[in-house]
C-alpha positions as CSV (number, residue, x, y, z in Angstrom):
1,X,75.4,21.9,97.3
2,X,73.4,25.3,97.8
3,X,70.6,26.2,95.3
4,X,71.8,28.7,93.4
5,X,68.9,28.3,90.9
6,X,67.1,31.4,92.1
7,X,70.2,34.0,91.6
8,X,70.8,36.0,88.5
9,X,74.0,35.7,86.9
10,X,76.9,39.2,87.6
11,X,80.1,39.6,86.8
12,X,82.0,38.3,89.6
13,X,86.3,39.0,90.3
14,X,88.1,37.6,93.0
15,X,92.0,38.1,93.5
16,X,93.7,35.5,96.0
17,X,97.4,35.3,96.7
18,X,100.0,32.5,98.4
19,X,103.3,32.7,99.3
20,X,106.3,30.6,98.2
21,X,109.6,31.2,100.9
22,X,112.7,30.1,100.0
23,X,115.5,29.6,102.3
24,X,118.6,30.9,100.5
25,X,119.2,33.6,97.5
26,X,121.1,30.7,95.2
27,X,117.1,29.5,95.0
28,X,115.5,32.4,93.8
29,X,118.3,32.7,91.5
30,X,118.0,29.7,89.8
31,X,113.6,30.5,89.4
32,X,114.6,34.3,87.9
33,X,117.5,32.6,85.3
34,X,115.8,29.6,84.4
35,X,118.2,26.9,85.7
36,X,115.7,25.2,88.0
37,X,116.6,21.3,86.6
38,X,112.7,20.6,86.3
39,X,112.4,23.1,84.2
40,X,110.8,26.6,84.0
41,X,109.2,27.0,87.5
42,X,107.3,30.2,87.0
43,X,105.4,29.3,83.8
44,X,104.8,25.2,84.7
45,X,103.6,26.7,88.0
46,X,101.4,29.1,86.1
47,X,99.9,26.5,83.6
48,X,99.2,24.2,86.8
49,X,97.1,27.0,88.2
50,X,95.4,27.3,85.0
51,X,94.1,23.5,85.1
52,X,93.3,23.9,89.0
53,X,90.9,26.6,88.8
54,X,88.9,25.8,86.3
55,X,88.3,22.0,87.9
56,X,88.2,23.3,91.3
57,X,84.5,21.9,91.5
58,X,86.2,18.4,91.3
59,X,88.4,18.9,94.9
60,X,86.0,21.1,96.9
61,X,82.6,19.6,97.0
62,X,80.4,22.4,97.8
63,X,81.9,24.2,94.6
64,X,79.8,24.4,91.8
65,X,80.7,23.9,88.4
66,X,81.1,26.8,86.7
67,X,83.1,28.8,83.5
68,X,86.2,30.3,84.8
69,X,85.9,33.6,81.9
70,X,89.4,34.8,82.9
71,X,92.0,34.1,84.3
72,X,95.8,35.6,84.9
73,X,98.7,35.0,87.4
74,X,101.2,37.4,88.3
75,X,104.3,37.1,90.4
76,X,106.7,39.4,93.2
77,X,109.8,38.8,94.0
78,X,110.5,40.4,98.0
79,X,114.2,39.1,99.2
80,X,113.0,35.2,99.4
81,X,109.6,35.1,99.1
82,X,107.7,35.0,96.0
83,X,104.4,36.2,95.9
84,X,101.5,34.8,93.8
85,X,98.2,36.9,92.8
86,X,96.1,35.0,91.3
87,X,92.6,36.6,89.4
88,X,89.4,35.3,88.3
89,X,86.8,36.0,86.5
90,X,83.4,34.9,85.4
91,X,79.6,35.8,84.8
92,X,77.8,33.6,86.8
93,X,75.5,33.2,90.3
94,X,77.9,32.5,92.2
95,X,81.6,33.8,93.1
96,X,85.0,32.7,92.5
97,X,86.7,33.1,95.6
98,X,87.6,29.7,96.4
99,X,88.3,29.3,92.6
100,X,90.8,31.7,92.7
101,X,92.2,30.5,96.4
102,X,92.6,27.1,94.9
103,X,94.2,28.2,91.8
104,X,96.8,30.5,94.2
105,X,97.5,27.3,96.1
106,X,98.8,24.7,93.3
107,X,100.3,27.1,91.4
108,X,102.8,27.3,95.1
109,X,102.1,23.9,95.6
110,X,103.7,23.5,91.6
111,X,106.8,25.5,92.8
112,X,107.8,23.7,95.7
113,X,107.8,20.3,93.9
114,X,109.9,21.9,91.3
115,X,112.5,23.4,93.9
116,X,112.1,20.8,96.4
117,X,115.7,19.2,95.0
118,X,117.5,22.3,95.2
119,X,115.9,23.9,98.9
120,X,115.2,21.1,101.4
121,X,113.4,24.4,103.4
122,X,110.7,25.9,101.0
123,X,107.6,27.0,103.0
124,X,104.2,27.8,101.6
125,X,101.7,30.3,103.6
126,X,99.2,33.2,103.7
127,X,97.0,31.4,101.3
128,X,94.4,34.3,101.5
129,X,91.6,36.0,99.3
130,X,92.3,39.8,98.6
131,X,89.2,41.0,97.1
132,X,85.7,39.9,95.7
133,X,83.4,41.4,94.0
134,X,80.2,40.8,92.2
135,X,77.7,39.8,95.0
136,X,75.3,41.0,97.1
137,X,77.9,42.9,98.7
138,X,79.0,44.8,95.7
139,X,75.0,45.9,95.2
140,X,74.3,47.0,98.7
141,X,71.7,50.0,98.0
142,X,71.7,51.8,101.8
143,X,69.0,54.4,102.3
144,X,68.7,57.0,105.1
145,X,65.2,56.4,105.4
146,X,62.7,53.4,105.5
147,X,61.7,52.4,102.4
148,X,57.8,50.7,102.5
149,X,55.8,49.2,100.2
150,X,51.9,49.1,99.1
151,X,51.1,45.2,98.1
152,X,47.5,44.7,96.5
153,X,46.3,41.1,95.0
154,X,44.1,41.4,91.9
155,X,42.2,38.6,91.5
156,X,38.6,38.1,91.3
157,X,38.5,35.0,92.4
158,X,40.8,35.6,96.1
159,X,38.3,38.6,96.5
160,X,35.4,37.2,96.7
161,X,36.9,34.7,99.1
162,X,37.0,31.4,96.4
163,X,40.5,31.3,96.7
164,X,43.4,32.3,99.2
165,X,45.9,34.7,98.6
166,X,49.1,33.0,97.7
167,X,51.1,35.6,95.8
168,X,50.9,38.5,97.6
169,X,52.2,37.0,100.5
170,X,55.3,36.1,98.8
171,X,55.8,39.8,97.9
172,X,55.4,40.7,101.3
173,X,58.1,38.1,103.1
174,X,60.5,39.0,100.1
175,X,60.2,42.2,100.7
176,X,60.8,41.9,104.2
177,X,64.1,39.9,103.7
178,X,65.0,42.9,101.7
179,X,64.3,45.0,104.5
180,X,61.5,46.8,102.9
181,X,58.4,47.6,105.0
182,X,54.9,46.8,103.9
183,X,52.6,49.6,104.9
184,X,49.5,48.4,103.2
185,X,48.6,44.8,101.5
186,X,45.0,44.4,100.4
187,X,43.2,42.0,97.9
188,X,41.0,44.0,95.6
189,X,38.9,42.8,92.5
190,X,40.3,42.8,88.6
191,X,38.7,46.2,88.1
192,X,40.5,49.1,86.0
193,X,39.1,52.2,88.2
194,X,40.3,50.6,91.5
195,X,43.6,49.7,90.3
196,X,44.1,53.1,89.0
197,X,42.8,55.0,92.7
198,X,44.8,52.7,94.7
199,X,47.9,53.5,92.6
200,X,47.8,57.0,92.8
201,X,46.4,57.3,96.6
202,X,49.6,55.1,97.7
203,X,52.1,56.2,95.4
204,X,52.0,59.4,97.7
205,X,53.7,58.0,100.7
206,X,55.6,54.0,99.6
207,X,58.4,54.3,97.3
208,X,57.1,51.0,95.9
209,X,53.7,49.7,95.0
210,X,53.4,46.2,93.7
211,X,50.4,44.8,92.7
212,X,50.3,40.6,91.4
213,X,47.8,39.4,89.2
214,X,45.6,40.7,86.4
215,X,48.7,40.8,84.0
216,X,47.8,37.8,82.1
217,X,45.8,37.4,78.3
218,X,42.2,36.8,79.8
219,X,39.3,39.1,79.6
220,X,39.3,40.1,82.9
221,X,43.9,40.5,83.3
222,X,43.3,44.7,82.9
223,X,46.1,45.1,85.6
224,X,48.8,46.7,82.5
225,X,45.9,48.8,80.8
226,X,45.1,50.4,84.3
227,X,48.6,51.0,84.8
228,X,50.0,52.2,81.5
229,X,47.9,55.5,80.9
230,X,48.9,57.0,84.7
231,X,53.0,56.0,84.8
232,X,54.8,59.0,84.1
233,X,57.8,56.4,82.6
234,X,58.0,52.8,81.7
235,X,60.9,51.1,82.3
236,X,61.4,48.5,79.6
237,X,64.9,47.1,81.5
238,X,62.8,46.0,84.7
239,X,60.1,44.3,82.9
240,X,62.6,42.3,80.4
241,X,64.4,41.4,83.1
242,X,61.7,39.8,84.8
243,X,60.3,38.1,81.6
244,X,64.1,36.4,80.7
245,X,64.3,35.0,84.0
246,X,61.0,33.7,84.0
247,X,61.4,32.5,80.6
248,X,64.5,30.5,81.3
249,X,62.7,28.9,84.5
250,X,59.3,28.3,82.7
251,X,58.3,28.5,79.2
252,X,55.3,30.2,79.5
253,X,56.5,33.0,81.0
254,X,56.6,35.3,77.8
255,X,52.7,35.2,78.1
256,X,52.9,37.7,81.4
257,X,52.4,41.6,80.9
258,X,54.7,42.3,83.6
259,X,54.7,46.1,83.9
260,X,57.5,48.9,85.5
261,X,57.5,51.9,85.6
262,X,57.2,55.4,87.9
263,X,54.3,57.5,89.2
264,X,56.1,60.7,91.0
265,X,58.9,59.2,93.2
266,X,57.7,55.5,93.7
267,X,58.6,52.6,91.5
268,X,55.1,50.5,90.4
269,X,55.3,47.2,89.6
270,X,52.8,44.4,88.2
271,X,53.8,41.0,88.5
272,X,52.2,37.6,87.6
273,X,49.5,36.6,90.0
274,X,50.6,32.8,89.8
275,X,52.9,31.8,93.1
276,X,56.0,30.7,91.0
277,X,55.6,33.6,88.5
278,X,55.4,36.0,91.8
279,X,58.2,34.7,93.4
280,X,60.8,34.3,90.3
281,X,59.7,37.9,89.6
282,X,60.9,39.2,92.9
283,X,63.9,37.2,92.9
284,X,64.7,38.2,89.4
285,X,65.1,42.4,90.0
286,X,65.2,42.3,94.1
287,X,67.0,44.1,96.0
288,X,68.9,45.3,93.0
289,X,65.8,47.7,91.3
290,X,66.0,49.6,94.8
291,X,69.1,50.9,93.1
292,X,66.2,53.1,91.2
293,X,65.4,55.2,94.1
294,X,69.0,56.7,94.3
295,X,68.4,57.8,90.8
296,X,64.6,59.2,91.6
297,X,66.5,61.4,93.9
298,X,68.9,62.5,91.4
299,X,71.8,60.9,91.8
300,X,73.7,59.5,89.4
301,X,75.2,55.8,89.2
302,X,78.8,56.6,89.9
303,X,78.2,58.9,92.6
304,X,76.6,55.6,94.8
């Protein structure tokens, strides 16, 4: 199956339908009155799709197991089709498309075994997903402009040339998957003044300056006390976000000072200097946070 590991958990709909066509009105009849001599073919069909979706991992391989939060099945009657719509929903990593696809398609399945005595001619079709949502294409932050990004390393150690740069170069390729342009990447020492100059120099023309490193509990980790007297607001929601997903990945992540927060219209970030802790901090806000430089420009959420 795909690693979903890395992905943060959204709510996430999907609405599928199916269609059940019968071949003469007696048919339809019999479903709307309750004759049908298996029994009552709208609510057995229901409760079939009820069991299918939530074990839909055990028929479709790729499918991952995962808790089906909602789920509800509706019907319309057109002349002699009836129409299923079928709706799921979950908070999870991944979506429930084919969840709710394979829930729409026993629940028909259900109702032609049940009318198959009385209508030699039942047909099933358009199997089909009408909408998702929850993904990376219900987040899509779209910008008129290129947004780039100033990337130092602070680390003693990779400045002097004892050790290579590992983290930093993570940021950067993330970045550039995000379509986010790295104007400047540099390694500098675990000095306060520095990391105060090359935040407010760059801040001036990158929306985003990251630095990783210098944001653990050692004498020489100054990264958050260089940071925290020039940000003109913290922003408590990125940095627990980035501790949590740590946290649930590696236990030692609540030791990080992670640090968020805005100087003029850029968004400054200090991550772990460790490769993991780099990476599972990118993945844990990105590309969502970019969201915050809608809201820089004064727009609100609703209007996006």
């Amino acid at each position: 199956m795909v690693d979903i590991t890395h992905k943060i958990s959204t709510l996430r709909k999907a609405t599928a339908t199916a269609i059940v066509k019968v071949s003469r009105q007696e048919t339809i009849d019999a479903v709307v009155n309750n004759l049908v001599p298996k029994g009552n073919v709208l609510e057995m069909a229901k409760t079939a799709g009820l069991f299918a979706v939530k074990n839909t991992h055990l028929s479709i391989p790729d499918c991952h197991p995962l808790p089906i939060e909602f789920t509800s099945v509706e019907y319309k009657i057109e002349g002699l089709e009836i129409q299923i719509i079928f709706n799921v929903k979950t908070v999870y990593k991944t979506g429930v498309e084919v969840e709710a696809m394979h829930g729409a398609s026993i629940v028909a399945l259900t109702m032609y075994d049940m009318l198959k005595p009385i209508d030699k001619e039942i047909e099933i079709s358009t199997i089909k997903l009408i909408n998702k949502e929850g993904g990376k294409s219900s987040f899509k932050n779209k910008f008129p402009y290129a947004i780039k990004a100033a990337v130092f390393v602070c680390s003693d150690s990779i400045f002097t040339g004892d050790k290579e740069d590992r983290s930093g170069k993570i940021i950067v390729e993330k970045l550039d998957s995000y379509g986010v342009e790295t104007s400047h990447y540099e390694i500098i020492p675990d000095e306060l003044d520095i990391i105060q100059e090359k935040t407010k120099a760059y801040a001036k023309d990158n929306q985003l300056v990251i630095f990783t490193g210098g944001t653990g509990l050692s004498p020489r980790d100054v990264t958050p006390e260089a940071l925290s007297p020039i940000l003109e607001s913290r922003i408590p929601g990125i940095e627990e976000a980035i501790r949590d997903y740590g946290q649930q990945r590696m236990p030692y992540a609540m030791l990080s000072r992670t640090v968020a927060g805005t100087l003029g219209k850029s968004l400054v970030l200090a991550l772990p200097g460790s490769t993991n802790g780099a990476r599972e901090s990118m993945d844990a806000v990105f590309p969502h946070v970019m969201h915050v430089f809608h809201i820089l420009k004064g727009k609100n959420h609703d209007s996006l």
